[in-house]
C-alpha positions in Angstrom: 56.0 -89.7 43.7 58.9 -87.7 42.0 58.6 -85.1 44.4 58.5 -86.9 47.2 61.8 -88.8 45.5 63.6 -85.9 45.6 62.6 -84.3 48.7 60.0 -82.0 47.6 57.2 -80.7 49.1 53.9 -83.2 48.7 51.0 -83.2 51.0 50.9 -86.7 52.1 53.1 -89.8 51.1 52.6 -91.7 47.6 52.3 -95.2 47.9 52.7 -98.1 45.9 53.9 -101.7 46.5 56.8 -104.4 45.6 55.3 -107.6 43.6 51.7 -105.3 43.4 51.3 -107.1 40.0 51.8 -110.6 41.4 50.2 -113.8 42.3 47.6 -112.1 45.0 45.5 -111.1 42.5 43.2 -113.3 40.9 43.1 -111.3 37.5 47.1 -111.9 37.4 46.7 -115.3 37.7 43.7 -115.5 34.7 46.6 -113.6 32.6 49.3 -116.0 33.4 47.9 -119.1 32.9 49.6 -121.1 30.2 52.8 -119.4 29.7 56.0 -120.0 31.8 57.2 -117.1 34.0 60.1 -116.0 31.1 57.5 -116.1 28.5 55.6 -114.0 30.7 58.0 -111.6 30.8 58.5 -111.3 26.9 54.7 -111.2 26.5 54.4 -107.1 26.0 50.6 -107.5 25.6 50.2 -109.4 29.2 53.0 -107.6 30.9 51.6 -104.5 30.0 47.6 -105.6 31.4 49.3 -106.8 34.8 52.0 -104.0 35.6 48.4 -101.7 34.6 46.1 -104.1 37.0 47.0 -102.4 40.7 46.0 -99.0 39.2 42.4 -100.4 38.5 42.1 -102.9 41.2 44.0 -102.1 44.5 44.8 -97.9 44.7 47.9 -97.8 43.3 49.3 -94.8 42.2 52.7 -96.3 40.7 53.1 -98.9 38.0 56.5 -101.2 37.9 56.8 -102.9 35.0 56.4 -106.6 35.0 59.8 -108.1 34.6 62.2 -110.0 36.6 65.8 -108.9 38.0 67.2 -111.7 35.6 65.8 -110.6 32.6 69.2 -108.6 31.3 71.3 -111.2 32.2 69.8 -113.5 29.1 71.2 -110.7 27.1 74.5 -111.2 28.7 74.2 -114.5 27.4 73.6 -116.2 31.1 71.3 -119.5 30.5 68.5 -120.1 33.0 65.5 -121.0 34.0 63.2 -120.1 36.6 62.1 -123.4 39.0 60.4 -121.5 40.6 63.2 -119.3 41.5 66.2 -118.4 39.2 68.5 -121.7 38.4 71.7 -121.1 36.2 72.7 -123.1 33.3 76.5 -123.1 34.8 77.6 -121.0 37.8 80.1 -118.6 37.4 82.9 -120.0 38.7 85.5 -119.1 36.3 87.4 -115.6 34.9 87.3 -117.4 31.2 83.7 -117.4 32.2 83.0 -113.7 33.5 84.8 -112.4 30.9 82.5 -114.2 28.4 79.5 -112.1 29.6 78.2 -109.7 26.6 78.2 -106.0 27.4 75.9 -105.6 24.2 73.0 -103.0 24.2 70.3 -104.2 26.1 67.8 -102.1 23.8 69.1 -105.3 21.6 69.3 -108.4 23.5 66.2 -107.8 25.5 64.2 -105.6 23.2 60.7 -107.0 24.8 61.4 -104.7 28.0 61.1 -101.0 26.5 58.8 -101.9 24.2 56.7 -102.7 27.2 57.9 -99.6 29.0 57.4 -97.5 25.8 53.3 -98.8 26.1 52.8 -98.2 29.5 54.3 -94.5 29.5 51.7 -94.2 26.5 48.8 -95.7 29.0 50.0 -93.6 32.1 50.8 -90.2 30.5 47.2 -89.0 30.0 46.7 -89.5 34.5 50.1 -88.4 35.1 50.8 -91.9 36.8 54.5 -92.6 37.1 56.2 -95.6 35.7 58.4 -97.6 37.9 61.6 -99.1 36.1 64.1 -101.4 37.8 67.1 -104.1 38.1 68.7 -105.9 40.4 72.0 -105.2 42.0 75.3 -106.6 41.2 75.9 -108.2 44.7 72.0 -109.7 44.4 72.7 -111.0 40.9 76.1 -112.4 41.5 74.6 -114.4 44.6 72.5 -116.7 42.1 75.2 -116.4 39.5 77.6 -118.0 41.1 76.2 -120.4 43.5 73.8 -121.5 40.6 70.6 -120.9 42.1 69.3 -118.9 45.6 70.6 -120.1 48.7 67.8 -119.7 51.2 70.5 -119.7 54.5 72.3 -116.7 53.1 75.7 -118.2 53.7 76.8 -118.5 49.6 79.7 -120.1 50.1 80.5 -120.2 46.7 80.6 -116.3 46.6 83.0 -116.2 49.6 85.3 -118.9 48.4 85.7 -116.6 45.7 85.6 -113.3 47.1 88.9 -115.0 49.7 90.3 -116.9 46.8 89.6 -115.6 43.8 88.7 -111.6 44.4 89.9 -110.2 41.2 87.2 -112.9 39.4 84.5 -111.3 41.6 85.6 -107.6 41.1 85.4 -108.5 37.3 82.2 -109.8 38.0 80.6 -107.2 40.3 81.8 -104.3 37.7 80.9 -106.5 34.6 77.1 -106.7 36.2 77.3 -102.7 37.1 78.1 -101.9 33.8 75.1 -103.8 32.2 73.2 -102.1 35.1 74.0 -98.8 34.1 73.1 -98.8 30.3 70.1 -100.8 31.2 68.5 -98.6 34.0 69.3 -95.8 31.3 67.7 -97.5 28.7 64.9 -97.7 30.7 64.7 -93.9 31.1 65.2 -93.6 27.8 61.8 -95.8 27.3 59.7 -94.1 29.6 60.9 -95.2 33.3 60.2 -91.8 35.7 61.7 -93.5 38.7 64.2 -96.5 38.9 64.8 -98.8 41.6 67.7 -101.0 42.3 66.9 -104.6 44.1 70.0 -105.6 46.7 67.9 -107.8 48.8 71.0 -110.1 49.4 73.4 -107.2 50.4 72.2 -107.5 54.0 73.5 -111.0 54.6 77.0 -109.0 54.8 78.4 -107.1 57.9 79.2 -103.7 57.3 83.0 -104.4 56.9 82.5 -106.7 53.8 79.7 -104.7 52.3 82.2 -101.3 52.4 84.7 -103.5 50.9 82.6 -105.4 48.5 79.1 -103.5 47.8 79.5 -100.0 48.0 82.0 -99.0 45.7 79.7 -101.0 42.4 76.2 -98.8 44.1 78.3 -95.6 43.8 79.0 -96.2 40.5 75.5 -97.1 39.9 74.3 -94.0 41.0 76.8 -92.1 39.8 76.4 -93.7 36.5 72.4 -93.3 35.8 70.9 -90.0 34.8 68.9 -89.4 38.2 68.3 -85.9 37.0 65.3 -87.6 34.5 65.0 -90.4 37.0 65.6 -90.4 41.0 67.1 -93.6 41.9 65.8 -95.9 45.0 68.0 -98.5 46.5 66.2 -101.1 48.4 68.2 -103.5 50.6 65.7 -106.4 52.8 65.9 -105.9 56.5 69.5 -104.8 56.8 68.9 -102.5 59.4 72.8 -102.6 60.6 73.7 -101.2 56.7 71.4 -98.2 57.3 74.0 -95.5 57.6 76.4 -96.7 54.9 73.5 -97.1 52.6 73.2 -93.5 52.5 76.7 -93.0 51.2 76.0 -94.7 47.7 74.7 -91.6 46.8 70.8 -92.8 45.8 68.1 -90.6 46.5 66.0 -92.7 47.9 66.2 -95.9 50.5 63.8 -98.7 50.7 64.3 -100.5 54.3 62.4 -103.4 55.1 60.2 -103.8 57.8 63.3 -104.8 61.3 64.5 -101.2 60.1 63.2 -98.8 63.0 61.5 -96.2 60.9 61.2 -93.3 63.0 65.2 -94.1 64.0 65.8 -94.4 59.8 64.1 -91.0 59.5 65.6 -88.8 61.9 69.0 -90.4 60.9 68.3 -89.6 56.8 67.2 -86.0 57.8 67.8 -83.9 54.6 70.4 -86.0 53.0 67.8 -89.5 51.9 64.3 -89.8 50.8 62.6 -93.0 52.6 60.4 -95.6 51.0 58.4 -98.3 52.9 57.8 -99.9 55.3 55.0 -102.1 56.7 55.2 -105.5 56.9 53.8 -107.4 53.8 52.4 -110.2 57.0 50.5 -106.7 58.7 48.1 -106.6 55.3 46.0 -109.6 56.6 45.0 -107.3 59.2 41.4 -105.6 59.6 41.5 -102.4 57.7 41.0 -100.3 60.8 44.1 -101.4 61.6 45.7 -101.3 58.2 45.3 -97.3 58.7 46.2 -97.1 62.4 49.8 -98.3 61.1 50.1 -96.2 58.1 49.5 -93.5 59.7 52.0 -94.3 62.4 54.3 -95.3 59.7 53.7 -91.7 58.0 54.5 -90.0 61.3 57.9 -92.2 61.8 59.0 -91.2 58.4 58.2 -87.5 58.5 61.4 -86.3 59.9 63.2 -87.1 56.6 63.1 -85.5 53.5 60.5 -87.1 51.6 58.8 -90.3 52.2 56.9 -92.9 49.8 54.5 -95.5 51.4 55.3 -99.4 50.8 55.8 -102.6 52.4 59.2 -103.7 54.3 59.5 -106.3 51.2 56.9 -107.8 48.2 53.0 -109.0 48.2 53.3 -112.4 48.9 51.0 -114.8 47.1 48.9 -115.2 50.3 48.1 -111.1 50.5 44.3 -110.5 50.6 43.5 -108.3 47.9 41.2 -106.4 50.6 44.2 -105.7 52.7 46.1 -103.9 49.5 43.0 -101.8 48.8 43.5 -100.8 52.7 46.8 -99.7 52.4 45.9 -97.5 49.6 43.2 -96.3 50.9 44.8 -95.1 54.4 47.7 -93.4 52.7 45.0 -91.1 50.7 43.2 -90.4 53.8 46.7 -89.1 55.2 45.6 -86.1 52.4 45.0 -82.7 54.6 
């Protein structure tokens, strides 16, 4: 996995997936029952037995921690609740408000999270099995902050009102959530994370103009601001095939493209300069394994002309993914092995 992060020679892809500790799996859901999805996520004992679960149960050879995105935003005092998705207390709307957000030490107002890291790099070390930290990015996170809760047509007019309006209130915003980014990503490091991924799933809902203008600059700093010599950094952005290119310029060493990115194209186009991750289509995991393998392997070819190449879907599990389908996957991109 690190090599393959960093561009150095492996002898097949790693593989792992996004939401593989999830709803799919029948053992999750045994874990889960009785606690809301936040207490869930300040459980160490049951986080740690599901981020460990797609190591026994489904192949895996990567464990992400079981957390959520939001998670450091309680620490920056943000009120919420999750119904089912993330719903804020009180969009930001306000500079009085953004300026109110705490900068404190994560390690302090979300404690919970490394000490879950801390167990699972004490479980994993023994098999060498990397551990997967992550966070959302600022863009992704200021989408639910300020229109209150996720807006499923992508238009957040909130967000643009402001970003027209308003732009120094965003910019305060954007940096404020990069900052808290950057100490907790490291803090994660710090705990035990091998490999860190940042979630921008809403940055492709932008043209490439806006996302220059709006996006890039807070990712630079991101990656310029974690210690990606203890940890290579993936940035993962959902089907924003059209942000490809400037993706590469936020300096990450890895991208994660969903599944409407053409991954040969992606490929020859990162060359030395990007690792890839991904990028089946979660949908293409109800198939018959036969043809689970047929794809990764085509997949494998497609993604061979860049420097290094990790094996995962073009977004999560979904709740509906056949557990059979998962062991597939893993099992085809062993059988890539020489």
């Amino acid at each position: 996995m690190l090599n393959a992060c960093r561009g150095e020679p492996v002898d097949r892809p790693p593989v792992w997936l996004m939401r593989q500790a999830g709803r799919y799996l029948p053992e999750y859901r045994a874990v889960r029952k009785g606690v809301t999805f936040l207490e869930m996520c300040a459980d160490v004992d049951r986080a740690v037995e599901v981020s460990l679960q797609p190591i026994r149960l489904v192949g895996s050879e990567a464990v992400v921690f079981f957390c959520d995105i939001f998670v450091p935003v309680l620490g920056m005092g943000v009120g919420l609740d999750f119904a089912p998705g993330p719903v804020m207390e009180a969009p930001l709307r306000s500079r009085a408000q953004v300026d109110a957000l705490s900068l404190a030490d994560p390690r302090e107002t979300v404690p919970y999270v490394f000490e879950i890291q801390q167990r699972l790099r004490k479980e994993l070390a023994p098999d060498r099995i990397p551990l997967i930290g992550f966070a959302g990015a600022p863009f992704t996170l200021a989408t639910y902050l300020i229109e209150g809760k996720g807006d499923p047509t992508g238009s957040y007019e909130n967000l643009h009102h402001m970003r027209r309006e308003d732009r120094a209130t965003l910019d305060a915003l954007l940096e404020r959530l990069a900052e808290m980014t950057i100490r907790y990503l490291n803090a994660q490091i710090d705990a035990g994370a091998q490999v860190l991924q940042v979630f921008d799933t809403w940055a492709g809902t932008l043209d490439e103009a806006t996302y220059r203008e709006l996006v890039l600059p807070v990712n630079q700093a991101i990656a310029a601001g974690v210690d990606r010599s203890r940890a290579p950094l993936i940035l993962y952005m959902n089907d924003a095939p059209h942000l490809f290119d400037i993706s590469m310029e936020t300096g990450v060493d890895v991208l994660s493209v969903g599944a409407a990115v053409d991954f040969a194209d992606a490929a020859r186009r990162a060359g030395s300069a990007v690792s890839l991750q991904g990028n089946l289509a979660p949908e293409e995991l109800e198939l018959p394994a036969a043809e689970i393998h047929r794809r990764v392997r085509e997949i494998a070819e497609a993604g061979s002309a860049a420097r290094g190449h990790v094996l995962n879907l073009g977004h999560g599990c979904l709740p509906t993914t056949p557990v059979k389908g998962v062991r597939a996957f893993t099992d085809a991109a062993r059988a890539l092995a020489p």
